[in-house]
C-alpha positions in Angstrom: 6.9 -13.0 9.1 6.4 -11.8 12.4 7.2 -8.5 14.9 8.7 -9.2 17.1 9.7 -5.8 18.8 9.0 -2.9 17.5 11.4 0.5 18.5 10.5 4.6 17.0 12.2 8.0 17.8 10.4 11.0 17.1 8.2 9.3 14.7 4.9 11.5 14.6 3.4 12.0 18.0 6.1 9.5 19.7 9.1 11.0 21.3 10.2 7.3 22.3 8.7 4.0 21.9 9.7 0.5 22.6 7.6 -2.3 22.9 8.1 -6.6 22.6 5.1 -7.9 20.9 6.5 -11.2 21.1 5.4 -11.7 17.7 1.9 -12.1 18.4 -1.3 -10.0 17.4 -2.2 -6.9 19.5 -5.4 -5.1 19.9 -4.3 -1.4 20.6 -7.3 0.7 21.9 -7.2 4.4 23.2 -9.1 7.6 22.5 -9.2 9.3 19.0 -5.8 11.3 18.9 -3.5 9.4 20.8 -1.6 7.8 18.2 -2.7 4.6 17.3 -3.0 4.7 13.2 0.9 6.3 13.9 1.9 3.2 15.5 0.5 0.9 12.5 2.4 3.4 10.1 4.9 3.3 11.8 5.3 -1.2 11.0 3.8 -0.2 6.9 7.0 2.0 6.7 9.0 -0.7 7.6 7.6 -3.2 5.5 7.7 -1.1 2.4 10.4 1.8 2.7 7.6 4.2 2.8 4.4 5.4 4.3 0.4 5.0 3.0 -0.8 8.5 4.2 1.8 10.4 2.9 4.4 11.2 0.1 6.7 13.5 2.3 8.5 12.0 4.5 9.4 14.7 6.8 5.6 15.0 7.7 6.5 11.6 10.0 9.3 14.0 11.8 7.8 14.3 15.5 7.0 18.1 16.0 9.9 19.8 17.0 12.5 17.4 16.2 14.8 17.2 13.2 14.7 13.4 12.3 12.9 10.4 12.5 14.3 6.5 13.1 11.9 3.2 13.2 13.5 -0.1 13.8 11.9 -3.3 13.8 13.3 -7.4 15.0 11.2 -9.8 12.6 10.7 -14.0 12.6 10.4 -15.7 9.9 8.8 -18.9 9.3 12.0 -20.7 9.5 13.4 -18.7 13.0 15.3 -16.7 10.7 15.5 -13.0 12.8 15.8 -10.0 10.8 16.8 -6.3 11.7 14.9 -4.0 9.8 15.5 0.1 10.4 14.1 2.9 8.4 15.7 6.8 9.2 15.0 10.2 8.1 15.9 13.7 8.6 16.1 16.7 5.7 19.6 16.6 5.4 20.5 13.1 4.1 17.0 12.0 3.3 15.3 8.6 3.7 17.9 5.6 4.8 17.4 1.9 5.6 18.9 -1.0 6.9 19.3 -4.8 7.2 20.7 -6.6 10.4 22.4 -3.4 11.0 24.2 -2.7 7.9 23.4 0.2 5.9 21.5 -0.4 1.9 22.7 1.0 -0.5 19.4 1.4 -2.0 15.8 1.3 -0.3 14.3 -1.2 -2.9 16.5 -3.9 -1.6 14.9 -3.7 1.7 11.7 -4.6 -0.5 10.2 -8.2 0.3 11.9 -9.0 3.3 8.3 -7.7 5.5 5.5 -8.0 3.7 2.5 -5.7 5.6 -1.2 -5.1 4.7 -3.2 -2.3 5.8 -6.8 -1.2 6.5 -8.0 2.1 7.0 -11.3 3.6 7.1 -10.0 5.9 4.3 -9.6 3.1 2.3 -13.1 2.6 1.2 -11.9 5.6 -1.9 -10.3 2.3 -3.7 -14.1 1.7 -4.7 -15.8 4.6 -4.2 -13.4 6.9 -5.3 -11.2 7.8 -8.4 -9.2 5.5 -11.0 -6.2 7.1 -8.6 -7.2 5.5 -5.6 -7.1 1.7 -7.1 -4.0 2.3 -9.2 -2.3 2.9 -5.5 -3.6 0.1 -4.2 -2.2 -2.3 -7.0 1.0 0.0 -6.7 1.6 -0.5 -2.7 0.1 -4.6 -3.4 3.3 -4.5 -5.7 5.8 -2.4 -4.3 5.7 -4.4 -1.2 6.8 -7.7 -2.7 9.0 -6.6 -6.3 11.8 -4.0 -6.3 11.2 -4.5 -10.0 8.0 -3.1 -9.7 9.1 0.0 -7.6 11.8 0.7 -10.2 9.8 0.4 -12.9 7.0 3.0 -11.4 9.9 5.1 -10.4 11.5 5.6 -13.8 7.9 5.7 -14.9 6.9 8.7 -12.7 10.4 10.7 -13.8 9.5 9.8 -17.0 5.7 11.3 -16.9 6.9 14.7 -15.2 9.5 15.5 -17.6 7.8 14.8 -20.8 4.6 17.2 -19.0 6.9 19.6 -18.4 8.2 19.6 -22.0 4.7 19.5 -23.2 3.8 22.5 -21.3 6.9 24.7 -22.0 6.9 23.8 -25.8 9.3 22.4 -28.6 11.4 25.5 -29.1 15.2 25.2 -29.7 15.9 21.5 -28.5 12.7 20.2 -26.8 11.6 18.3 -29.8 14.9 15.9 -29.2 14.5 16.1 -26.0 11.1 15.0 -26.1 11.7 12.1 -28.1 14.4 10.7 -25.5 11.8 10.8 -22.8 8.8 9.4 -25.2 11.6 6.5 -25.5 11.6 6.3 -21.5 8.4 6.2 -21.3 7.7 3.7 -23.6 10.5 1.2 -21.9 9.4 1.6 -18.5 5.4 1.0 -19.5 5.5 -2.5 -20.9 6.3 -4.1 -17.1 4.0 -1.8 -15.7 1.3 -2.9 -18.1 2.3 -6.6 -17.6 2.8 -6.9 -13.3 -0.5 -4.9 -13.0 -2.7 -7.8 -15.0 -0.6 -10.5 -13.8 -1.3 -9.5 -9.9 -5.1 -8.4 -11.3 -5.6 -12.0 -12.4 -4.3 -13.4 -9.1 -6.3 -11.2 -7.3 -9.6 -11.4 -8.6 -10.3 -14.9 -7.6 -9.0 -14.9 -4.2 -11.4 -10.9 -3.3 -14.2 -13.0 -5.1 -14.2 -15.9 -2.2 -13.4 -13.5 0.5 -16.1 -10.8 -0.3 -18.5 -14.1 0.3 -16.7 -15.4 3.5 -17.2 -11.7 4.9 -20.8 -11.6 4.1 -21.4 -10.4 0.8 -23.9 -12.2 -0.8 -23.0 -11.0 -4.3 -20.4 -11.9 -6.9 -17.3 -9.6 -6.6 -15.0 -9.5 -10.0 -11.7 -7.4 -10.1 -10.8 -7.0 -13.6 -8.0 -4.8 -14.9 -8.8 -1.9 -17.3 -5.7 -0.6 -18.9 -6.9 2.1 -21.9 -8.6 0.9 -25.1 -5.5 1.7 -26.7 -2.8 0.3 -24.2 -4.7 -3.0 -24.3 -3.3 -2.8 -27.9 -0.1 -2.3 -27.2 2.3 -5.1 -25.7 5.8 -3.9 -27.3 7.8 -0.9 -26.3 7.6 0.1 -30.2 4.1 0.2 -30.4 3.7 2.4 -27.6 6.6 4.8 -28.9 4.9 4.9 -31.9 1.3 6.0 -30.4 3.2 8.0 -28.5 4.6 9.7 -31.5 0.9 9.7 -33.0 0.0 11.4 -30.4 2.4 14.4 -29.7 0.2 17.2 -31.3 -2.7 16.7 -29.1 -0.7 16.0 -26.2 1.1 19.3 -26.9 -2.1 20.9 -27.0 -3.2 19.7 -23.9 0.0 19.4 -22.3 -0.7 16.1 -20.8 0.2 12.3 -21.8 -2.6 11.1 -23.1 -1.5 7.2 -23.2 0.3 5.1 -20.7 -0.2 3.4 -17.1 -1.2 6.3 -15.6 -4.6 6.4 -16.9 -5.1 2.4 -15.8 -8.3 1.5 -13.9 -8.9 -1.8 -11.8 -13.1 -2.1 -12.2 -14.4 -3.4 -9.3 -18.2 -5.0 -9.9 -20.8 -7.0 -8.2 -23.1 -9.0 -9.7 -21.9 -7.3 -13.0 -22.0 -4.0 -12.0 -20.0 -1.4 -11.1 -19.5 -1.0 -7.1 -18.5 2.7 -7.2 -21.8 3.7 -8.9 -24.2 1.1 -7.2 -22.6 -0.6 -4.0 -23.9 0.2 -0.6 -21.6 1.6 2.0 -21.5 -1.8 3.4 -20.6 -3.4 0.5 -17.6 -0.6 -0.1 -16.2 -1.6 3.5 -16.4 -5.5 2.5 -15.3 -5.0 -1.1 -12.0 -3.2 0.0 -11.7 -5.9 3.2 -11.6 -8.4 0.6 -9.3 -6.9 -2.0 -7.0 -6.5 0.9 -7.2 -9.9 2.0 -6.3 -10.6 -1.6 -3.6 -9.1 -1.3 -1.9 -10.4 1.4 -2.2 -13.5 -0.3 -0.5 -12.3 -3.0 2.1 -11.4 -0.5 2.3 -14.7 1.2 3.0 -16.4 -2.9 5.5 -14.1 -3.6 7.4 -14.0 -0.7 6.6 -17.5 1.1 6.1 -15.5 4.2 2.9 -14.7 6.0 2.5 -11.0 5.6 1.2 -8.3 8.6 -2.2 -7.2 8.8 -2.9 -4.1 10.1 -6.2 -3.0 10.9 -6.9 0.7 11.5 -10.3 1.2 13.2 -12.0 -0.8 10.7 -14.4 -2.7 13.1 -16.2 1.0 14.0 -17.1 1.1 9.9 -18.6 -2.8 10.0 -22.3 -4.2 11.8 -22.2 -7.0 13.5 -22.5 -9.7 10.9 -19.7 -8.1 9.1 -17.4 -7.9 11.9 -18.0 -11.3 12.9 -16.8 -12.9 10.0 -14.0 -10.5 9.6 -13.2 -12.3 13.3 -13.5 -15.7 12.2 -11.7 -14.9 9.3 -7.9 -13.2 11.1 -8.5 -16.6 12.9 -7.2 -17.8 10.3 -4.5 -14.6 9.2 -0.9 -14.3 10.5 0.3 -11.5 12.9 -2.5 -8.9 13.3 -2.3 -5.4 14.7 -6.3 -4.2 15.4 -6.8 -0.4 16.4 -10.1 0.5 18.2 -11.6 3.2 20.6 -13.9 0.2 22.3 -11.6 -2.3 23.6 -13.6 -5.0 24.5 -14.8 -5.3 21.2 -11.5 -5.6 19.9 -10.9 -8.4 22.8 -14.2 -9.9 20.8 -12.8 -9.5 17.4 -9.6 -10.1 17.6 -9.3 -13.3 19.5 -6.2 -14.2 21.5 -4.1 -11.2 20.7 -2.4 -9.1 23.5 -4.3 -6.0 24.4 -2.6 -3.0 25.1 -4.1 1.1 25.9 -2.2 4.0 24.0 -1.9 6.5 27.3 -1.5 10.3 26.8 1.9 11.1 25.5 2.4 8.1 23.3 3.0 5.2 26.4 1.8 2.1 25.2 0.9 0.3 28.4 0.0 -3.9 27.8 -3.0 -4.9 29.8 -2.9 -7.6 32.3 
């Protein structure tokens, strides 16, 4: 899938925008502050309904204004042209469309453009907290299965209202109601438990031979790490009943104390753990590679050659690095590169059409 023009109205820092990238690549380059990591979110939104830097929507809403609308025209592999539009403003909430015609829900907008990105902030899915890796399996995921999103929707509902029973106590009614959402909780977790290793055991192979194309001279392995005691548990009743098993101590706590939210993805080289002993080298071309990943996972899933977007990522990588990251998008789909030095994006992103992010948002091509 490619962009082929790309449209946004008081999305962030952009009053109006329009542009035909024809769907090649682009290297965007402009000082820090002009816009150019809003332009990539603004193509992530429309590949997956929603943004990668933020949960609230309305922190997209240009400053002053009172909605937001991003439109996008796509190619597929076949010709096929598709529509996509994503809208917001606080008093009817998110809304999307296909060719025009208004979903009924957001998830069915799901697949249709798969996207990749790479930010420097990224480099928290090895460095940082179990949190940071969960999202990346989560976006990986959400961009190619509405099943997926559903399921970690009714997940998430499920979580926050069993906490909040937890913390307020079993007085009067709480104890039935607390069973009804242990029963939630329990249905939505066994495809959770299931899509995560699946994906995990696509993915690990594929980040293992791109961590060595990009340089790293180690042996990467992505392994999923459920809980000792999910790992168990494969049926809905099994969990229920831990669940159940665990109620006192979770009251106590007032937390869940089992379930997909305490999943890890370990991430080792050589056999050990990169968040304790990798280099920040090794971070950058760890998280490169587990992107790369999943795009291919991506490109199975939806036949179609995802979007790679790449947020200033060439500033965080040497030479050697950077290099093979070049020869390697030789090789990618549509690429979108953002960069302060523009000639070295020219260098590193070979053949795309360069363009300058001016003052005020005008994205001016370069002859």
């Amino acid at each position: 899938m490619t962009l082929e023009r790309l449209r946004l109205v008081d999305f962030r820092n952009f009053r109006e925008l329009e542009v035909d990238f024809a769907g090649r690549s682009g290297s965007i380059s402009g000082p820090n502050g002009r816009g150019k990591t809003n332009l990539l979110e603004s193509i992530f939104v429309l590949g997956t309904t929603r943004s990668h830097r933020t949960r609230r929507d309305a922190e997209m809403i240009r400053f002053g204004a009172r909605s937001f609308a991003v439109s996008g025209e796509f190619r597929g592999r076949e010709g096929t042209r598709t529509t996509l539009a994503i809208s917001f403003d606080e008093e009817n909430g998110k809304r999307g469309s296909v060719d025009r015609k208004e979903t009924e829900r957001l998830s069915s907008m799901i697949g249709r453009c798969g996207v990749v990105c790479v930010a420097p902030e990224d480099v928290e899915i090895t460095a940082g907290e179990p949190e940071g890796r969960r999202r990346y399996i989560d976006l990986t995921l959400c961009s190619v299965s509405a099943r997926y999103l559903r399921s970690l929707q009714e997940y998430g509902r499920a979580h926050r209202q069993r906490a909040r029973l937890l913390r307020d106590g079993l007085a009067g009614s709480g104890a039935a109601h607390l069973d009804t959402w242990d029963r939630q909780l329990a249905s939505w977790s066994i495809p959770l438990f299931a899509m995560r290793e699946e994906a995990i055991g696509t993915i690990g192979p594929i980040a293992e031979e791109a961590y060595g194309g990009l340089g790293g001279g180690e042996k990467l392995a992505v392994v999923y790490m459920p809980g000792a005691e999910e790992a168990q548990m494969r049926s809905e009743e099994a969990l229920l009943a831990a669940l159940k098993e665990r109620r006192a101590a979770d009251l106590r706590t007032g937390r869940t104390s089992i379930g997909p939210h305490r999943d890890d993805v370990s991430v080792l080289l050589d056999g050990k753990p990169i968040r304790t002993y990798g280099s920040r080298g090794q971070h950058r071309t760890a998280v490169l590679a587990l992107k790369i990943a999943a795009g291919r996972l991506i490109r199975a899933r939806t036949g179609e050659e995802p979007i790679l977007l790449l947020d200033d990522v060439f500033t965080e990588l040497d030479e050697r690095r950077s290099e093979a990251l070049a020869e390697r998008l030789a090789a990618e789909g549509q690429v979108f590169a953002t960069g302060t030095d523009r000639e070295a994006l020219a260098r590193h992103v070979r053949g795309a059409d360069r363009f300058s992010l001016e003052e005020e948002g005008a994205l001016v091509r370069e002859r």
